[in-house]
TIRO-2110 file (N, C-alpha, C; in Angstrom, 1 decimal):
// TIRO-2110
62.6, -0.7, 16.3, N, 1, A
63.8, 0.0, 15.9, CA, 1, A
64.4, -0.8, 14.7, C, 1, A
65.4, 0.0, 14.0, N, 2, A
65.3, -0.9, 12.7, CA, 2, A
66.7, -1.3, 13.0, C, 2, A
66.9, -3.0, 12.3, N, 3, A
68.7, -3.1, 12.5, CA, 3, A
68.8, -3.5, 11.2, C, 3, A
69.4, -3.6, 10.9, N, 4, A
70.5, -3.3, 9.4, CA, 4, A
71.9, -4.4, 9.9, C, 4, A
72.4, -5.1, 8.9, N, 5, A
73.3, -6.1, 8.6, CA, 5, A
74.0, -6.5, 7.4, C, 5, A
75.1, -6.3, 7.5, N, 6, A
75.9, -6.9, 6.0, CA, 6, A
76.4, -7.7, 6.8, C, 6, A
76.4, -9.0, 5.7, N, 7, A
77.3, -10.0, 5.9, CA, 7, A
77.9, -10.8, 4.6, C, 7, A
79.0, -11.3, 4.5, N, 8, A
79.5, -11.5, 3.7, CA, 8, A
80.2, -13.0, 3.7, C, 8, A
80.0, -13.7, 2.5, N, 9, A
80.6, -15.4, 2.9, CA, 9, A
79.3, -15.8, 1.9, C, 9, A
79.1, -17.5, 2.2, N, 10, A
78.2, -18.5, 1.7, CA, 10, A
77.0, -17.9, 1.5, C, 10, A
76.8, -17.4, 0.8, N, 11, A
75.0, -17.7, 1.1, CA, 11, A
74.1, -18.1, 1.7, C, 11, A
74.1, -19.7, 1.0, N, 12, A
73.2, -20.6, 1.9, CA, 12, A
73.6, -20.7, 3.5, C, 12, A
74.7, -20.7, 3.8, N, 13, A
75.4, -20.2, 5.4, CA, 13, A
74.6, -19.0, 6.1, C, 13, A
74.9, -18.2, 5.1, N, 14, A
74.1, -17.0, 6.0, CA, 14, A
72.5, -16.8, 5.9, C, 14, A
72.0, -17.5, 5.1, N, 15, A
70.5, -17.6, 5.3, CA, 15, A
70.2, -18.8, 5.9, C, 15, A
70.7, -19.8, 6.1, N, 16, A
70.8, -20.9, 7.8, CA, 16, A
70.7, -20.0, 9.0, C, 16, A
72.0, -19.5, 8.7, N, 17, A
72.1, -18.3, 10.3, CA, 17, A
70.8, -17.6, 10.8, C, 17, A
70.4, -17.3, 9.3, N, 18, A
69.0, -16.3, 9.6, CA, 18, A
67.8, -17.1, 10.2, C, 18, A
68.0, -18.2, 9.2, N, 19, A
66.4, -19.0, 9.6, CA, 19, A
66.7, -19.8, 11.2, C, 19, A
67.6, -19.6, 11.3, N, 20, A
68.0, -20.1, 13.0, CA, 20, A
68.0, -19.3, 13.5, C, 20, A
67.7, -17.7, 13.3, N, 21, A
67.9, -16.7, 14.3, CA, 21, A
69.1, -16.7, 15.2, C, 21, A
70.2, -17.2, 14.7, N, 22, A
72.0, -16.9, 14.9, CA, 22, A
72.3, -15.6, 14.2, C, 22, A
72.1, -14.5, 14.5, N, 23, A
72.8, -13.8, 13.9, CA, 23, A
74.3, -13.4, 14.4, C, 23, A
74.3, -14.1, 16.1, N, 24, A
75.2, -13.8, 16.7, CA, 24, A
76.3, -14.5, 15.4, C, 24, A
76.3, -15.6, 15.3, N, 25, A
77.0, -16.4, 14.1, CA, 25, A
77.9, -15.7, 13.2, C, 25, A
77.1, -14.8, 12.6, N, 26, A
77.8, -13.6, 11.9, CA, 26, A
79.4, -13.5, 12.3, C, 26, A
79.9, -13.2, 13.5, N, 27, A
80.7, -13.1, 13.7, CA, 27, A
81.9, -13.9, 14.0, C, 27, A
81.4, -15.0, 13.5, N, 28, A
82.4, -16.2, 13.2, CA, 28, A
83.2, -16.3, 12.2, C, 28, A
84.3, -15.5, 12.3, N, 29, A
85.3, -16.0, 11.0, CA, 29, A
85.4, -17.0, 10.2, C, 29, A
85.4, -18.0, 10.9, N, 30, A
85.5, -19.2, 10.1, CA, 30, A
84.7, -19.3, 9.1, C, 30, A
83.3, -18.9, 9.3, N, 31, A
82.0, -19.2, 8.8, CA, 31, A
81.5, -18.1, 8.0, C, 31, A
82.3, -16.7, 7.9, N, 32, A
82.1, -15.7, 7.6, CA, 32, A
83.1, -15.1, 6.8, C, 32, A
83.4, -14.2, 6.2, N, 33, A
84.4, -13.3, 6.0, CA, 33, A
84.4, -11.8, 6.7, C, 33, A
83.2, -11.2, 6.6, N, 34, A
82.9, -10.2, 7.2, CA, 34, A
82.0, -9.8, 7.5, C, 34, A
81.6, -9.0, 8.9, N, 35, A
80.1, -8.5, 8.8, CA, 35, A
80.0, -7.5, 9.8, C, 35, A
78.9, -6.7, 9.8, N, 36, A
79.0, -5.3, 10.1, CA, 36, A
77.7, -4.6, 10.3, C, 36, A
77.4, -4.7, 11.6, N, 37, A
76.1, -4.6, 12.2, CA, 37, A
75.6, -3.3, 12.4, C, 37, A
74.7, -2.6, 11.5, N, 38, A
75.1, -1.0, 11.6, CA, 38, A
73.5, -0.3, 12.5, C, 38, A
73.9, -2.0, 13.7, N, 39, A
72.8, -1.2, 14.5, CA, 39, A
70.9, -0.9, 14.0, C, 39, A
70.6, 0.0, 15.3, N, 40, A
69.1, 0.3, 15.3, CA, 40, A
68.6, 2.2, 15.1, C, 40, A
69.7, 2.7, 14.7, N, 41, A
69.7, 4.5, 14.6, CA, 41, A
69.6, 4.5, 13.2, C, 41, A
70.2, 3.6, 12.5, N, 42, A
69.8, 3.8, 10.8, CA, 42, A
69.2, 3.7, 10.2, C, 42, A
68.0, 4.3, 9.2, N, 43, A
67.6, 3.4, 8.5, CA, 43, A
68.2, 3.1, 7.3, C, 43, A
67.7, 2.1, 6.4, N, 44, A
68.2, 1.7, 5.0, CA, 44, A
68.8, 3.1, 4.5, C, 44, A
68.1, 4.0, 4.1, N, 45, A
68.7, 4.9, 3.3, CA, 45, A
69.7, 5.7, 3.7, C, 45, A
70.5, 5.2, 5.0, N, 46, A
71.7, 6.3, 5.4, CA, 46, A
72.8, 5.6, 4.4, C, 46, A
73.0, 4.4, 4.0, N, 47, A
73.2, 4.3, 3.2, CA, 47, A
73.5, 4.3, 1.9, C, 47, A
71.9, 5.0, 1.1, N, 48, A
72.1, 5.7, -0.2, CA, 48, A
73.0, 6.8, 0.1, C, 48, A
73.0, 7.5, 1.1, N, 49, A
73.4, 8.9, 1.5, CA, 49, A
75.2, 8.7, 1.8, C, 49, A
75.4, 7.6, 2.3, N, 50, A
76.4, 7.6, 2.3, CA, 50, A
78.1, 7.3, 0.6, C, 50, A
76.5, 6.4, -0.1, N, 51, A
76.9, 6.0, -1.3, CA, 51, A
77.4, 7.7, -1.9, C, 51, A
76.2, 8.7, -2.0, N, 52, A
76.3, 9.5, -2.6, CA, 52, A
77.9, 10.6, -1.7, C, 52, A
77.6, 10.2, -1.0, N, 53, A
78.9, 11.0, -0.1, CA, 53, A
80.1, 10.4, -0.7, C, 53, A
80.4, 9.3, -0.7, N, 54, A
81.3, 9.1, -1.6, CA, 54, A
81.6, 9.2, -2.8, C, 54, A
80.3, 9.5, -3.9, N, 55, A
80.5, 9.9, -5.4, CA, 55, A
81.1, 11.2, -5.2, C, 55, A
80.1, 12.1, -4.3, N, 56, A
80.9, 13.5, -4.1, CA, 56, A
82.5, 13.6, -3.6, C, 56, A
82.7, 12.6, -2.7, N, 57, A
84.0, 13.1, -1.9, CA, 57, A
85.2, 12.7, -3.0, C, 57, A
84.8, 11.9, -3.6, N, 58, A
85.7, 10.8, -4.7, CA, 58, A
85.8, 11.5, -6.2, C, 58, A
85.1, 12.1, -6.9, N, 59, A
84.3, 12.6, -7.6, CA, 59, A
84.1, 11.6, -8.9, C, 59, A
84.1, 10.6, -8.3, N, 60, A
83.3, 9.4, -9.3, CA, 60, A
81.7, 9.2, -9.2, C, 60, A
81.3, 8.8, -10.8, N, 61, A
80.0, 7.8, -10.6, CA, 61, A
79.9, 6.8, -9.5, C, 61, A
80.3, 6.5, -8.5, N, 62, A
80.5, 5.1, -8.5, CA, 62, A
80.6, 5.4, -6.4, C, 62, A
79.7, 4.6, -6.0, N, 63, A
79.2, 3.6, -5.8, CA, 63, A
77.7, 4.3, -6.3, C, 63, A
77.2, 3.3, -6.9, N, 64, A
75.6, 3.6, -7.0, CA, 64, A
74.9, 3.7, -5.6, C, 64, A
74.0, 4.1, -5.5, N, 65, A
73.0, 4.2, -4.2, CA, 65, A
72.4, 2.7, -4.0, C, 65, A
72.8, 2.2, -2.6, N, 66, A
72.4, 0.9, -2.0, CA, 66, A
71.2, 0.4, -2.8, C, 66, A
70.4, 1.2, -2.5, N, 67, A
68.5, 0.9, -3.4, CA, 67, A
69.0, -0.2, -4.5, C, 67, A
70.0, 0.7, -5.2, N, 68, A
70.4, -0.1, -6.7, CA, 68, A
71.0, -0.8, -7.2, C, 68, A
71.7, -1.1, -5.8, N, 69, A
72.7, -2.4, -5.9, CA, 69, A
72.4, -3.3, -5.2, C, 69, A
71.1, -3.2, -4.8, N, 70, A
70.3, -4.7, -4.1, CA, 70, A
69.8, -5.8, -5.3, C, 70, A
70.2, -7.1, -5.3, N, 71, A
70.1, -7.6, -6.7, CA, 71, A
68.9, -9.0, -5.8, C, 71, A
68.5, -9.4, -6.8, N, 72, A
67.5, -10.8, -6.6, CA, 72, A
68.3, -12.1, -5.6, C, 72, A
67.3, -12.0, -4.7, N, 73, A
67.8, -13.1, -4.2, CA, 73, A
66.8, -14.1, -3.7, C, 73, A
66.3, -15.1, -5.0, N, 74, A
65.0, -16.2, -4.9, CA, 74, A
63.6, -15.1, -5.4, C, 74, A
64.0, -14.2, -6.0, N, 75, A
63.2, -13.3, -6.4, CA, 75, A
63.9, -12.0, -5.6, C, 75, A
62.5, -10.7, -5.9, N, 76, A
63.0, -9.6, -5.2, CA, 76, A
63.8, -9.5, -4.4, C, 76, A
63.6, -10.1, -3.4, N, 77, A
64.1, -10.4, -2.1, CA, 77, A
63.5, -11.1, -1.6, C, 77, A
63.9, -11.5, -0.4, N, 78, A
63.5, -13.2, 0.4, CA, 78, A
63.0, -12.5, 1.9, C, 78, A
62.0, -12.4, 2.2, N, 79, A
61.8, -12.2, 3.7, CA, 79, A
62.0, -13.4, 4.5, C, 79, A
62.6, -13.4, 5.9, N, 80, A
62.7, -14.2, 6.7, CA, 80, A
62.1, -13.4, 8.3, C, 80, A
61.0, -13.7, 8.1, N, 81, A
60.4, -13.5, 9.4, CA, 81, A
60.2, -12.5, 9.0, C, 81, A
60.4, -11.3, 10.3, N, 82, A
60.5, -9.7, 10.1, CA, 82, A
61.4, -9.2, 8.8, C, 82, A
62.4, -10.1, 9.1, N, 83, A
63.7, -9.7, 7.8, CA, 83, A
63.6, -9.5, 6.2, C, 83, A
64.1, -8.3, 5.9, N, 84, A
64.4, -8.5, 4.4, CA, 84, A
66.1, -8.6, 4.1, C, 84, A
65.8, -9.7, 3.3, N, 85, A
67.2, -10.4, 2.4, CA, 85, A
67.6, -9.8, 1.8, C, 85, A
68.5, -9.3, 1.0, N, 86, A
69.0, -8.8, -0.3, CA, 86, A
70.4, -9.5, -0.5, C, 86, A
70.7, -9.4, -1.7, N, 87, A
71.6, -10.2, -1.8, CA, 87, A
72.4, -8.2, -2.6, C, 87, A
73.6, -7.6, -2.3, N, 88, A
74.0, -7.0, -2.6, CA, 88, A
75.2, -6.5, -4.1, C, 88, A
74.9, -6.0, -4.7, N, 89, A
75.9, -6.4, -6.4, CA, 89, A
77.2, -6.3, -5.9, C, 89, A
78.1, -7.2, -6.3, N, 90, A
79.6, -7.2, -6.1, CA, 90, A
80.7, -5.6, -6.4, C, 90, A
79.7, -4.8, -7.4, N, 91, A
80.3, -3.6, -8.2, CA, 91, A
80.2, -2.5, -6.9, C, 91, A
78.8, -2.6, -5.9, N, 92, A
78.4, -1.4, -4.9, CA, 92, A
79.8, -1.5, -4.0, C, 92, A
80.5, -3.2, -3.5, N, 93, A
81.3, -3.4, -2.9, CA, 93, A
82.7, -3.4, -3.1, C, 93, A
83.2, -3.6, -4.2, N, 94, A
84.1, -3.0, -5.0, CA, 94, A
84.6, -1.5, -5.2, C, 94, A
83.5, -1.1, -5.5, N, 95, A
83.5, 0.8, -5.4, CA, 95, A
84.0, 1.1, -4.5, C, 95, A
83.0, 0.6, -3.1, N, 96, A
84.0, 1.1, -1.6, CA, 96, A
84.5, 0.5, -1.7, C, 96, A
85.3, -0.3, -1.4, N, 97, A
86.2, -1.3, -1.1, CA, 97, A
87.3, -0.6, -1.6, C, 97, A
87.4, 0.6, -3.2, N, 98, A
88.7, 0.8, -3.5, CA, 98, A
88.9, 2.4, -3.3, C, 98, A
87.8, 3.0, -2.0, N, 99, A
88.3, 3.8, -1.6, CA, 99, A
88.9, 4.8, -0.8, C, 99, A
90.1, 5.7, -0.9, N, 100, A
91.5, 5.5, -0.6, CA, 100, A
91.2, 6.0, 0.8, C, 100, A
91.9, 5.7, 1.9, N, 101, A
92.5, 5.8, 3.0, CA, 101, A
91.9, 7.8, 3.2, C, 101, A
92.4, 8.3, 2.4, N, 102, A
92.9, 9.9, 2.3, CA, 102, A
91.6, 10.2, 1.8, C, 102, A
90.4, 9.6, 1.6, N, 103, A
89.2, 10.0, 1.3, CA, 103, A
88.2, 9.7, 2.5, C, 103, A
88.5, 9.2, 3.2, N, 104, A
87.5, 8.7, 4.5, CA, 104, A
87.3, 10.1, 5.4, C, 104, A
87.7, 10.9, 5.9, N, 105, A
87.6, 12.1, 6.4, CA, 105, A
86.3, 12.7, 5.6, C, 105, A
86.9, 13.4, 3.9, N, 106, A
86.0, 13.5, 3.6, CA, 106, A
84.7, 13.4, 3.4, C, 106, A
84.9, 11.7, 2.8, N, 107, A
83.0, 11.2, 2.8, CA, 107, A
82.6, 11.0, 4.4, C, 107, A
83.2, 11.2, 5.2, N, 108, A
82.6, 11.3, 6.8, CA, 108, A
81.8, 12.6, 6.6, C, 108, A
82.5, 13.3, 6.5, N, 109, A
82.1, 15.1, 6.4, CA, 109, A
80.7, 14.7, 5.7, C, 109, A
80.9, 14.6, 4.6, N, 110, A
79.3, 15.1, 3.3, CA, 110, A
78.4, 13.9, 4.0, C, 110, A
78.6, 13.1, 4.5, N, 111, A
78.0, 11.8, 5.1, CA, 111, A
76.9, 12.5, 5.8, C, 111, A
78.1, 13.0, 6.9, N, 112, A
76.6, 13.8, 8.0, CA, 112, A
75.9, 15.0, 7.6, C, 112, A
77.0, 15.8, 6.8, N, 113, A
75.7, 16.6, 5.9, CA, 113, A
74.5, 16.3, 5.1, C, 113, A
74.8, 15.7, 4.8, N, 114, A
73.1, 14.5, 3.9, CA, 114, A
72.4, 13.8, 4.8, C, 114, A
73.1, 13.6, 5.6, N, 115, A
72.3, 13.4, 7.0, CA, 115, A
71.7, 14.0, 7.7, C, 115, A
72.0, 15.5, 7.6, N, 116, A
71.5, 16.4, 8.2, CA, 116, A
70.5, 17.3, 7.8, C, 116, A
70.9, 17.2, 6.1, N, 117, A
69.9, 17.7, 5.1, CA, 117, A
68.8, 16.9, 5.1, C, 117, A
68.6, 15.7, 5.4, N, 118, A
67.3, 15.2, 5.4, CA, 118, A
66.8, 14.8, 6.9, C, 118, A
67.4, 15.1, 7.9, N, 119, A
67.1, 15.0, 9.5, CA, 119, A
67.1, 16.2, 10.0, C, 119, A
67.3, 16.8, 9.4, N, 120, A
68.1, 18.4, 10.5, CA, 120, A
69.4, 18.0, 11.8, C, 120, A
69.6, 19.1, 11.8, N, 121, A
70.6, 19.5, 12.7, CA, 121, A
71.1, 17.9, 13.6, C, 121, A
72.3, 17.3, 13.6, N, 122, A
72.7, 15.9, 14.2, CA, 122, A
73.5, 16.2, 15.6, C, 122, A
73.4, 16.0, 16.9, N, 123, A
73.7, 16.3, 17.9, CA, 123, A
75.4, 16.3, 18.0, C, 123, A
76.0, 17.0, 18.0, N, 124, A
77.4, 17.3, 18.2, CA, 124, A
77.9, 15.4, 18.3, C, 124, A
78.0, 15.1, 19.8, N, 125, A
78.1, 13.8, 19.9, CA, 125, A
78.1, 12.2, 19.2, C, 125, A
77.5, 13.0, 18.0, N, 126, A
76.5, 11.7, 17.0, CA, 126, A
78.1, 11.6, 15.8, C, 126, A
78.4, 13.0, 15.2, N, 127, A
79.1, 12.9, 14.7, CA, 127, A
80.5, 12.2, 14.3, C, 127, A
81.0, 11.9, 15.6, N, 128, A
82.2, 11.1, 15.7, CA, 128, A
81.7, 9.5, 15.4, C, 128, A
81.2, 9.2, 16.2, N, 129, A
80.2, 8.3, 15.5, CA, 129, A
80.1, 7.4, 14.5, C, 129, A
79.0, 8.4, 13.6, N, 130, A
79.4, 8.7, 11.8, CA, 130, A
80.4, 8.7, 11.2, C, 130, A
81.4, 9.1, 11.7, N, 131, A
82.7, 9.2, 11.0, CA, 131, A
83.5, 7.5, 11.4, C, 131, A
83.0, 7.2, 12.6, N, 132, A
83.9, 5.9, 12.8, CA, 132, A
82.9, 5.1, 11.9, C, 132, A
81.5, 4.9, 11.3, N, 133, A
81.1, 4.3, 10.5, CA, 133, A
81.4, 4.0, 9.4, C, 133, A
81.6, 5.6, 8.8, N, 134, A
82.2, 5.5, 7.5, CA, 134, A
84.0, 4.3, 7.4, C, 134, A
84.5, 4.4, 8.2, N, 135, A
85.5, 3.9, 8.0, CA, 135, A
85.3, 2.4, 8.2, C, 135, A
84.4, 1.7, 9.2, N, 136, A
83.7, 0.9, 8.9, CA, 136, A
83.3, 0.0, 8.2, C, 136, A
82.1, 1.0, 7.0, N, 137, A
81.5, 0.5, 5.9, CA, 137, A
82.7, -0.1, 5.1, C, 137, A
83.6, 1.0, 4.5, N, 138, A
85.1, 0.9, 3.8, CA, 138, A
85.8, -0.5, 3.9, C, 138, A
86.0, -0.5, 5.2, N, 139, A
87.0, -1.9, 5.7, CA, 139, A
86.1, -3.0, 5.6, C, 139, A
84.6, -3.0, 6.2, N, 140, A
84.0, -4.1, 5.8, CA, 140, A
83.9, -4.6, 4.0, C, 140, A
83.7, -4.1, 3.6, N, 141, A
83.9, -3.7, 2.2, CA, 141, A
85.0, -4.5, 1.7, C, 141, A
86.6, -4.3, 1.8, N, 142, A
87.8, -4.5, 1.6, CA, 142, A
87.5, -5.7, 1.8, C, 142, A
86.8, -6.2, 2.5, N, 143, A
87.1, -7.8, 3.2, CA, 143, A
86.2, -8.6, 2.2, C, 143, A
84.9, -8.0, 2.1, N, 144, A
83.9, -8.5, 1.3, CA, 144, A
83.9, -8.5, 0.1, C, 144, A
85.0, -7.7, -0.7, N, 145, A
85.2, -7.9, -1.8, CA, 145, A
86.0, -9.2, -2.3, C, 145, A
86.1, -10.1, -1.7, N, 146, A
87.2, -11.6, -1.8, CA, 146, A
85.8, -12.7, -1.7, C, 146, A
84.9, -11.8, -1.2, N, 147, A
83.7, -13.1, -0.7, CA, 147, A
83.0, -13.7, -1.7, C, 147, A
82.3, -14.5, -2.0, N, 148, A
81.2, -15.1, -2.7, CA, 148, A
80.1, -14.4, -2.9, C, 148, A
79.7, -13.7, -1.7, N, 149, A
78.4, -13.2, -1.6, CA, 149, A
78.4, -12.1, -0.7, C, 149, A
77.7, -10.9, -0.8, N, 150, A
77.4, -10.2, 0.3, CA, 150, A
75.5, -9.9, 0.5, C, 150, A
75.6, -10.6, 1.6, N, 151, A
73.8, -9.6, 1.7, CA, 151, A
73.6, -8.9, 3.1, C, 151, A
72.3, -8.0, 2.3, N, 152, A
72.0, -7.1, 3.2, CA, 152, A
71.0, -7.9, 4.0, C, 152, A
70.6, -7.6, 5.4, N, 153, A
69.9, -8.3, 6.1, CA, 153, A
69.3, -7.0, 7.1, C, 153, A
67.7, -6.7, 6.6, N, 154, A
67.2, -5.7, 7.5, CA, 154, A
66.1, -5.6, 7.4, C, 154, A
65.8, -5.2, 8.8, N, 155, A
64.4, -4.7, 9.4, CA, 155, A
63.9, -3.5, 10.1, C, 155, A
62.8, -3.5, 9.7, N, 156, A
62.6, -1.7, 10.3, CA, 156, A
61.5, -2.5, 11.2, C, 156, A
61.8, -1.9, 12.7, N, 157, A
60.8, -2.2, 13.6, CA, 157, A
60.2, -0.9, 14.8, C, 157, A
END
């Protein structure tokens, strides 16, 4: 099953965490600013999908698709174990990070439709969900835009 991770803070801190297999750690304020565990139902690209949900709902360029705002970290990326590292651009986090309150409904909406355009039909149940994600992503976002660093941290298993 695949899990998926943003975390935001030190760097070197959060690839300790990793190589110690603490992810619980993550949720240490102190040691963190933010992080946001989006689980084993997603994979990477609900993400793109949700990027693009927001250019639609926003009617901005802007956030680019996750894919494209994964930047080098010690190269491509850094595997740790099963894990891939990414180190995420400050700009993907910034984009959400500045979007408004009165736009979250919407990119919920187009969210599960792109979701559904490439899954079919999403179980009634699922949707509420998705929508509490979306607001989620946002607020983690808000926080991690003050951070030093944000990476992605995920595995498809």
């Amino acid at each position: 099953m695949a899990r998926l991770e943003l975390v935001a803070g030190d760097v070197q801190e959060i690839l300790m965490a990793i190589g110690l297999d603490d992810l619980a750690a993550f949720d240490d304020r102190s040691r963190f600013a933010a992080h946001l565990s989006l689980g084993g139902g997603l994979d990477p690209t609900w993400l793109d999908l949700f990027s693009e949900a927001t250019r639609i709902a926003t009617g901005l360029g802007e956030p680019s698709d996750l894919l494209d705002a994964r930047l080098e970290l010690d190269g491509p990326s850094e595997t740790a174990g099963e894990r891939t590292v990414e180190r995420v651009d400050p700009a993907w986090i910034s984009a959400i990070a500045r979007v408004p309150d009165s736009a979250l409904g919407s990119i919920a909406g187009h969210w599960i439709d792109l979701v559904e355009e490439e899954l079919g039909e999403l179980p009634r149940e699922e949707k509420p969900w998705i929508r509490d994600l979306a607001a989620q992503v946002v607020a983690f976002c808000r926080t991690a835009d003050r951070a030093p660093d944000v990476i992605f941290v995920w595995a498809l298993g």
